[in-house]
N, C-alpha and C positions, 0 to 999 in steps of 0.2 A: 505327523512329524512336525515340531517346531520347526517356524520359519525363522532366519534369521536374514537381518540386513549386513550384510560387512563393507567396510570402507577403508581402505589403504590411508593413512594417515601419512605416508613414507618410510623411506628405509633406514632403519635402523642400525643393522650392522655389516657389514662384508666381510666375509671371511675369503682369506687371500689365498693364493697356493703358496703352499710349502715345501722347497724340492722334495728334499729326502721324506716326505709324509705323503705317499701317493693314496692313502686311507684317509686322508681330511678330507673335510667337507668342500674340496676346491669344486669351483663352477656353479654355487650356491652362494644365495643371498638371502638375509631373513626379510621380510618383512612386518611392520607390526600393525593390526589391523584394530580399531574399535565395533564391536558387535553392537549394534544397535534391535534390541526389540520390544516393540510393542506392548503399552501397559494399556488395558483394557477395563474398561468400565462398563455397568449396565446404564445404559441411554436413561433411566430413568430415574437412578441418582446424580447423572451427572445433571440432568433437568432440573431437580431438587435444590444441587449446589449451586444452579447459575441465577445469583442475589450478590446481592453489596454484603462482600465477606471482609475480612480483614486487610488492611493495606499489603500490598507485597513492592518489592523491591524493585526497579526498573532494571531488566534485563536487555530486551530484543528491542525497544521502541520502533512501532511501526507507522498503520494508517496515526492520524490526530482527525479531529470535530470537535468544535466549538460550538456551545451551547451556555447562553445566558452565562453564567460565573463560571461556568462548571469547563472544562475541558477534557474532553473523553479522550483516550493517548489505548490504540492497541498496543498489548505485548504479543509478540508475534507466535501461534497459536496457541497461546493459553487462553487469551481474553482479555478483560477492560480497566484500565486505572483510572479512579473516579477521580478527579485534579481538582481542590475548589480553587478560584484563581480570581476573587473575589479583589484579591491585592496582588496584581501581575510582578509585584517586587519579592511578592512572599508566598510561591505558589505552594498546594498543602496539598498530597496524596491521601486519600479520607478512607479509600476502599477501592477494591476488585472484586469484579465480577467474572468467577470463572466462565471460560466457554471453551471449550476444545478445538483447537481446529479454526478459531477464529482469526478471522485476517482483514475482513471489514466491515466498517461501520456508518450507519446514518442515524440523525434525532430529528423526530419530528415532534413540536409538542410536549406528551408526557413519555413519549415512548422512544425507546432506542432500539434499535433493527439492526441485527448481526449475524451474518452465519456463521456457521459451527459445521467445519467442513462441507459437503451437499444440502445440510437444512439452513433455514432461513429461521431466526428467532425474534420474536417480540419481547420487550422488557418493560416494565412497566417502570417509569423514572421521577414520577410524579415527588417523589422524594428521593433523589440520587445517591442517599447515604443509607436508605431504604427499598434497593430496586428488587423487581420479584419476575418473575418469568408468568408471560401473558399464554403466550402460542407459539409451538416447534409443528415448523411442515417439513417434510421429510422433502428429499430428493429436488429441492428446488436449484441447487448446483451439480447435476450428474457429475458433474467433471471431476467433482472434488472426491469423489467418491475413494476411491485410492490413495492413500498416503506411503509411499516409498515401497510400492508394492503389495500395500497392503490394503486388502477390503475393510472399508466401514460398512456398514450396515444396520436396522432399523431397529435393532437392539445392544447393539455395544459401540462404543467410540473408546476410540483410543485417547488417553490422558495423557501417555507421557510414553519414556524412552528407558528400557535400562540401557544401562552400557558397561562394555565390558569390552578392557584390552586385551587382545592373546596376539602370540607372533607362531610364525610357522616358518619354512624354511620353502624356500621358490627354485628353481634352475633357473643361474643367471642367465640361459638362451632365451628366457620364459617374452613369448612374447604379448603378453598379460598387459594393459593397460590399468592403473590403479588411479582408483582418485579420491576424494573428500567427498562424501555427500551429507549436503544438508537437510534436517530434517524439516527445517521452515522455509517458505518461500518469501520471503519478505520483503516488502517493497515499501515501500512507503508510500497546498492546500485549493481549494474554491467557494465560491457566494452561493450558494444555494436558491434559487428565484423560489420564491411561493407566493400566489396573492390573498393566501387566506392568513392576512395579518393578525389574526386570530387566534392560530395554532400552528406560528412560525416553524420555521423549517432552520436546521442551524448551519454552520458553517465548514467544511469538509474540505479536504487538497486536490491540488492536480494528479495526484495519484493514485485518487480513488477509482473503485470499480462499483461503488454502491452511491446514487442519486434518486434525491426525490422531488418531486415538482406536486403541487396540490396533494391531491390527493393515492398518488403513485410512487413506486420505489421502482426504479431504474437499476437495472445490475448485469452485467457483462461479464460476457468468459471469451474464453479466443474467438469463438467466432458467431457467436449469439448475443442476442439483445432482450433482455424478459421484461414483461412491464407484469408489477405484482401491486394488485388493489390495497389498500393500508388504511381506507377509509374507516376503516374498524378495526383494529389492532388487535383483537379478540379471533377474528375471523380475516386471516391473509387469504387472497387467492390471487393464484397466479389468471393475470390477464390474458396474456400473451405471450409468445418465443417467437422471433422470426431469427433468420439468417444473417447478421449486420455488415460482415465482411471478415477478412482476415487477419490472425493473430491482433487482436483487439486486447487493448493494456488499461483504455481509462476512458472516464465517461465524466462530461461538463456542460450542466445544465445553463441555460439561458434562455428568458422566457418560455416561449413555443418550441425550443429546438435543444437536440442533444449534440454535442461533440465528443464525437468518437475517436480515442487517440489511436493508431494499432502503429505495429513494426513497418507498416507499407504506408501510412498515407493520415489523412483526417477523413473522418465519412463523417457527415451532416443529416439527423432527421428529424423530422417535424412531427411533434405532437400534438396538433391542431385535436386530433382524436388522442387522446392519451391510452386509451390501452390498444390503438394499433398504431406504433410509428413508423412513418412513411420514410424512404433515402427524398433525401432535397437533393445535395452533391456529395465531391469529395475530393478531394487532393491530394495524388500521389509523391511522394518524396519517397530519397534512397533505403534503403530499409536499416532503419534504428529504430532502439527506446524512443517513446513518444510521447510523454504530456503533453497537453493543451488546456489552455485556458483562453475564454476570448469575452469582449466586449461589443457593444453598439457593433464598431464598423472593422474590426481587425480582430484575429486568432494571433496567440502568439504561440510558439512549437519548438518545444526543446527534443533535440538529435542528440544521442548518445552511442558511442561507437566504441568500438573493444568490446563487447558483450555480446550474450547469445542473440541479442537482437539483430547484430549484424555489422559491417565493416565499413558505416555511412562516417560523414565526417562529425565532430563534434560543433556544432551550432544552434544557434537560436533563427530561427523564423518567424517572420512575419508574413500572415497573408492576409489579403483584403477580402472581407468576406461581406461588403455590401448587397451583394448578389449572392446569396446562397448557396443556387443551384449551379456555382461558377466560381466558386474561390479561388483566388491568385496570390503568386509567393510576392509583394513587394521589395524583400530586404531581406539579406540574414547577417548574420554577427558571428564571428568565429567564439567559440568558446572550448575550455578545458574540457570537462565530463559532466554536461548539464543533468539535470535531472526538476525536482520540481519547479514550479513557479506560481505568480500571485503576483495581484496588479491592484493597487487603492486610487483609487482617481487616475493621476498621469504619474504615478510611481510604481515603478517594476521590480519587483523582488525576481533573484532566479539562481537556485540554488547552485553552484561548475564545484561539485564536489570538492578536490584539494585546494581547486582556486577560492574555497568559499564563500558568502555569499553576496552576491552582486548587487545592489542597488539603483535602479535607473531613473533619472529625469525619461519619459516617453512620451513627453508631449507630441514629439514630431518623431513618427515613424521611423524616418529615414535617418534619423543622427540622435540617437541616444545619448545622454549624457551620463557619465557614470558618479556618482553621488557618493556613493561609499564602498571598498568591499572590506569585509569581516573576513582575514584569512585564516582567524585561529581557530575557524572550526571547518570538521565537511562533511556540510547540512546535504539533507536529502529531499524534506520538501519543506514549504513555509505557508504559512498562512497569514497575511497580511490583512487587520483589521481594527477597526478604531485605534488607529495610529500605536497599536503595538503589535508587533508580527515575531508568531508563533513557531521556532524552525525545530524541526526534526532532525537531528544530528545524527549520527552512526553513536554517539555515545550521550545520548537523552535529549533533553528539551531545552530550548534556549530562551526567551521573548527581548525584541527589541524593542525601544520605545522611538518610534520616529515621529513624535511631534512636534519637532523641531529637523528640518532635516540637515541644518548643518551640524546639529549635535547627535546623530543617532549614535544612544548606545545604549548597554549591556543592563536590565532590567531584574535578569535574574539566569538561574539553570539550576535543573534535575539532571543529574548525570547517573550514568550507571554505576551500582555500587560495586566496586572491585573485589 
């Protein structure tokens, strides 16, 4: 039996009572539903497809990473928009790379690291207008394993969605709850530490779930931590899994240590040994969304509230994290609906959704000064880097140029095409 997804979209019409017509359809309301199901592919053309194909359209914009000119920009599960961005005034979509299912992304090198629901992918990028698929290890994200009820497995992935409206008729007693389901989970920058100046490591947000430190790829689910070898791009293997903590959202490298952003708190671990990492600390706060990004001596932690994350207040934090194994909240900042952030020297990018995006003097902790804000977008996360910063918008790509900070502005946009 075909499975189907249905999703209440809302009601469309009521039909009313009519004295004299005790035969209508009184005590009835229709509803009209979109079928969503499952378009399936054999695992080993979609392998095939996944190369630098023909430019596509920005629809979903998700994760972003930066790389040399280049700008990799997810679309939220299909896969990669190759950006050359060689002129931040004139950015140029060159190519996509299908993947299925994919949501995050890391480059190291010549290679770009993506999964594709539960597997983990190599790409080889050594030419980004010519990338080719290195190595798929299967089942490196169990979790993802299910998309809207539905099994993947080690020979088909799901490509796509038909859809299909139909309406049906309900009893208005019906006590039936109905809702929207999305078929992406999309979420939407950070500096990436490597010492092998060599075979750089590039540049990724605060609301990544994919880091790499040397010779390692760091990647997080709710409540695991994997460290996967990448020293060979040819040959992944997975190092390790330990336990990291609870509903875990984002991961931010710094030197020897990972910051772990979750719905409960920051956890802190040291990869002194990189394929086993150790808990240092952590610090619990009220339960919200939770990027972080941190520096030398302070994290900064954006709280987001109205969401399934939880009913914490919406704020930016500050904690002192000289002491690792002992982080403390110094200061927080009320804010609208934060979500990413990013920091260039003592300048604070930080994305308060409708209140758009925030700009800080941070020199001093404790008194922020606010620089700019950009209200006519709402950006979701940014990347702040060589004085032009990268924002992810709920409708495409923005770059500002803040090399001047009393003049920051508008450089360019990818918007989605309508």
């Amino acid at each position: 039996m075909k499975k189907f997804l249905l999703s209440a979209i809302g009601c469309t019409a009521i039909c009313f009572v009519v004295f004299f017509l005790q035969g209508c359809l009184k005590d009835k309301i229709t509803h009209t539903y979109t079928i969503l199901r499952p378009v399936y592919q054999t695992k080993e053309a979609v392998k095939t497809n996944i190369k630098s194909n023909l430019p596509k359209t920005i629809e979903s914009p998700g994760k972003i990473f930066i790389y040399g000119n280049y700008v990799f920009l997810n679309e939220g599960d299909k896969g990669v928009h190759i950006i050359d961005n060689s002129n931040p005034s004139n950015p140029v979509v060159k190519a996509f790379i299908d993947i299925p299912g994919n949501q995050d992304i890391a480059v190291k090198g010549n290679t770009l690291y993506a999964d594709m629901y539960g597997d983990l992918v190599s790409i080889d990028i050594s030419d980004p207008l010519h990338a080719k698929l290195l190595k798929d290890i299967p089942d490196v994200f169990p979790e993802r394993n299910y998309v809207g009820g539905f099994a993947t497995n080690n020979t088909t992935v799901i490509v796509g969605w038909e859809r299909k409206d139909t309406t049906v008729e309900v009893p208005l007693s019906s006590n039936k709850n109905y809702f929207v389901y999305s078929v992406s989970n999309i979420a939407t920058p950070q500096l990436l530490y490597s010492s092998a100046a060599a075979n750089p490591v590039g540049i990724g947000g605060s609301l990544a779930r994919f880091s790499i430190v040397n010779d390692y790829l760091y990647a997080v689910d709710h409540h695991n931590l994997r460290a996967v070898a990448i020293s060979n791009p040819n040959d992944l293997r997975i190092a390790g899994t330990l336990f990291a903590g609870f509903d875990i959202e984002t991961i931010y490298p710094l030197k020897d240590k990972l910051f772990l952003g979750s719905m409960g708190g920051l956890y802190i671990y040291d990869i002194s040994n990189p394929a086993s990492p150790v808990a240092n600390g952590n610090f619990v706060h009220a339960r919200a969304c939770d990027p972080v990004i941190a520096d030398n001596d302070y994290a900064y932690v954006t709280l987001k509230a109205g969401t399934t994350c939880g009913p914490s207040n919406n704020e930016l934090q500050i904690l002192d994290i000289k002491d690792v194994t002992n982080p403390s909240l110094l200061k927080t900042y009320a804010m609208t609906s934060p979500s990413g952030l990013s920091k260039d020297g003592n300048t604070l990018f930080v994305c308060d959704g409708k209140d758009g995006l925030k700009i800080y003097n941070a020199t001093d902790y404790s008194n922020l000064s606010l620089i700019k804000q950009v209200n006519s977008i709402e950006p979701i996360d940014v990347i702040a880097w060589s004085k032009n910063a990268l924002v992810v918008t709920k409708d495409g790509l923005y770059q500002y140029d803040y090399s001047d900070l009393s003049n920051i502005h508008l450089n360019s946009k990818l918007t989605i095409s309508k």
